[in-house]
N, C-alpha and C positions, 0 to 999 in steps of 0.2 A: 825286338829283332836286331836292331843297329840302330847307332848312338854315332854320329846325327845320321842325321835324317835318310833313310834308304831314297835317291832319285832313280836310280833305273839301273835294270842287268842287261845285258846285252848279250845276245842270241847269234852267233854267227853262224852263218849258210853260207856255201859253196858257190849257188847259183839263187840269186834275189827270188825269181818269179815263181821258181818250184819250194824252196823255204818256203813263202809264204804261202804257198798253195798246200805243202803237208802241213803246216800249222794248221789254215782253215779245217781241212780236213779230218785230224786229230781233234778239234777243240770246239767247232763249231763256229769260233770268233773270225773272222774275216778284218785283217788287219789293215789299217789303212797307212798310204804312201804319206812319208815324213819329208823326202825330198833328198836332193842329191850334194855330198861334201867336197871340199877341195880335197886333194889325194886320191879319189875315183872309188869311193864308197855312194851306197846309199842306204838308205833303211822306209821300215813301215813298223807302225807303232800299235800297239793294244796300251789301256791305263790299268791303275791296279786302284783306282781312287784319282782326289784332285793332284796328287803331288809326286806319284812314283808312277812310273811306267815301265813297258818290255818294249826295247826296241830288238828287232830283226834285222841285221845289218848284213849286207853283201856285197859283191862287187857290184858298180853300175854298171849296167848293159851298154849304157849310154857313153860312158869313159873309153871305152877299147883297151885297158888297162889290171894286173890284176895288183890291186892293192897288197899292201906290207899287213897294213892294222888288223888287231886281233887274230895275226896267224892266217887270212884269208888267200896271202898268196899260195900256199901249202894245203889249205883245209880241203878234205874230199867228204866231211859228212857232216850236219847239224851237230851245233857244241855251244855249250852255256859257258863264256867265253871271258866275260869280265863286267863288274857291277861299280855304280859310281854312287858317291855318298855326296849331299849335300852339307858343309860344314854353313854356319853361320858367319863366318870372316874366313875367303879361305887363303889369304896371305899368310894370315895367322895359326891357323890350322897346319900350313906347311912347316912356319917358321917349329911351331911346338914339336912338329912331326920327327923334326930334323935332330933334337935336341934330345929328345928320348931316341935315338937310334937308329930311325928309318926314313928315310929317302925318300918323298912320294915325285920327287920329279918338280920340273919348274911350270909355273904359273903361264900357260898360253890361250891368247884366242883365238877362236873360233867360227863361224858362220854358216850357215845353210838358207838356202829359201823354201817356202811349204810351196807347194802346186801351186795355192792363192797367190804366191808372190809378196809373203811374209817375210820380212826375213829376222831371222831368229840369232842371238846372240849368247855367247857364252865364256866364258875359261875355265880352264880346267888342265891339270896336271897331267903332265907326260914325261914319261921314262922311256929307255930303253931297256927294255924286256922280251928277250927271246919265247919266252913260257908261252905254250898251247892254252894255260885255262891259267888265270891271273884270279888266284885267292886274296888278295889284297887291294879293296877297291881305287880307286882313282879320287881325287874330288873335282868337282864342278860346281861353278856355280853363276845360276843366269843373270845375274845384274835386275836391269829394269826389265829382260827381253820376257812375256807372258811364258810359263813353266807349259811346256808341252799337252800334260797331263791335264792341265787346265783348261781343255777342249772337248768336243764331242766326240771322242775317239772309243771304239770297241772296249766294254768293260771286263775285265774278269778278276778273280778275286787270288790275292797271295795267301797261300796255304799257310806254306814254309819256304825258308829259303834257311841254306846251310850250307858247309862246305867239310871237305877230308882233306888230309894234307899226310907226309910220311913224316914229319917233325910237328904235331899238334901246339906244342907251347910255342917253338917257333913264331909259327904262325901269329899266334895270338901275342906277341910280343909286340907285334910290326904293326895290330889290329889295334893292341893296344895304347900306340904311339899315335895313331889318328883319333884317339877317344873314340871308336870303334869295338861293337858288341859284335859277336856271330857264334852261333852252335858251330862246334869245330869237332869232327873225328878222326880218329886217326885213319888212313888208306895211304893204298901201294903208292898214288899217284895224286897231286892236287887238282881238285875237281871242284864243281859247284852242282847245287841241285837246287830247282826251285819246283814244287808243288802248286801249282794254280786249278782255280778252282773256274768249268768250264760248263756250256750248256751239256757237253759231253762228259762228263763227271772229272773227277779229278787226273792232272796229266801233268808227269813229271818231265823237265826238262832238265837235261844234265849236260 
C-alpha cells in the first residue's frame, strides 16, 4: 500500500464528541481518547494492527478555541483529511524529498499527554497548506516515545486506502519524491478514501 511505512490517516470532525459518537455508531468500534495538543486540538484513536492507526481529530472542547489544522477552522462535516508515513531517518527522507522536487516542510516537534499522564513524543513535517484533503502525506517520526498503535486501543482492519487527485501523475511525482506508493485516480477534486474493516461490515471513510 505505501513505502514506508503507512503510521496513521487522520479523520477530521467539526465537533470531537459527536465525530466520535457517528464513528461508534457506524462501526461498532468505540474509539478511545488520545488526549489534548498544543494549538487546541484533540483526538481519539482506533489501531489497524501494532504500527498504524486512525486518529479522530477535532477541536478540543476544552481549548475555547477553533484550531487552523487540517482545515478544522472551516470544516462543517466529517473528512478523511490527511495521512502520515513513517520514513526510517526522517531528516533524510526530507533532505531526498527536497531534491527530487517536493517540499515536505520542515522537521518539527511535538507533544501530547494520554489521560494516564504519558507523555508522548514525536516530529514530524509541516507546511503551509491551504488544501481541505492533503493527498500527500506528512512524515513523522516517534523517536524513543512507544508508537501509539502499540497499545490496547479498539482494533479494526485496513481494507484499502487510496486517493483521486485532478492531475493523477502529478500527484504521484510528489509521492514519489518521498519513496511513497499509493493507488491514485483520477477525480474532480483531491480526496482520500479508506475502507476499514468493522464489527459493522465494511465502512468507507472519505
Amino acid at each position: 500500500m505505501t513505502e514506508p511505512q503507512l503510521d496513521h490517516l487522520v479523520y477530521a470532525v467539526p465537533d470531537l464528541a459527536a465525530g466520535v459518537a457517528e464513528f461508534a455508531e457506524r462501526t461498532g468500534i468505540t474509539p478511545v481518547r488520545g488526549g489534548s495538543h498544543p494549538g487546541g486540538t484533540a483526538n481519539y484513536l482506533i489501531r489497524f494492527g501494532s504500527s498504524s492507526y486512525l486518529e479522530i481529530i477535532g477541536p478540543d472542547p476544552e481549548a475555547g478555541v477553533r484550531p487552523r489544522a487540517f482545515g478544522l477552522e472551516t470544516l462543517t462535516e466529517p473528512r478523511l483529511a490527511a495521512w502520515a508515513v513513517r520514513p526510517g531517518d526522517i531528516d533524510k527522507a526530507v533532505r531526498l524529498a527536497r531534491e527530487r522536487g517536493h517540499d515536505p516542510g520542515d522537521v518539527q516537534p511535538l507533544s501530547r499527554r494520554t489521560p494516564a499522564g504519558e507523555l508522548l513524543e514525536w516530529r514530524l513535517t509541516r507546511r503551509e497548506d491551504p488544501a481541505e484533503v492533503r493527498p500527500v502525506p506528512f512524515l513523522i517520526d516517534w523517536g524513543g516515545t512507544r508508537h501509539p498503535a502499540d497499545s490496547d486501543l479498539p482494533l479494526a482492519g485496513l481494507i484499502s486506502f487510496s486517493a483521486a487527485h485532478p492531475d493523477p501523475d502529478a500527484l504521484q511525482r510528489d509521492l514519489a519524491a518521498l519513496g511513497v506508493r499509493l493507488d491514485v485516480a483520477a477525480g474532480p477534486e483531491p480526496s482520500l478514501r479508506a475502507v476499514i474493516g468493522t464489527p459493522r461490515g465494511h465502512v468507507t471513510l472519505r
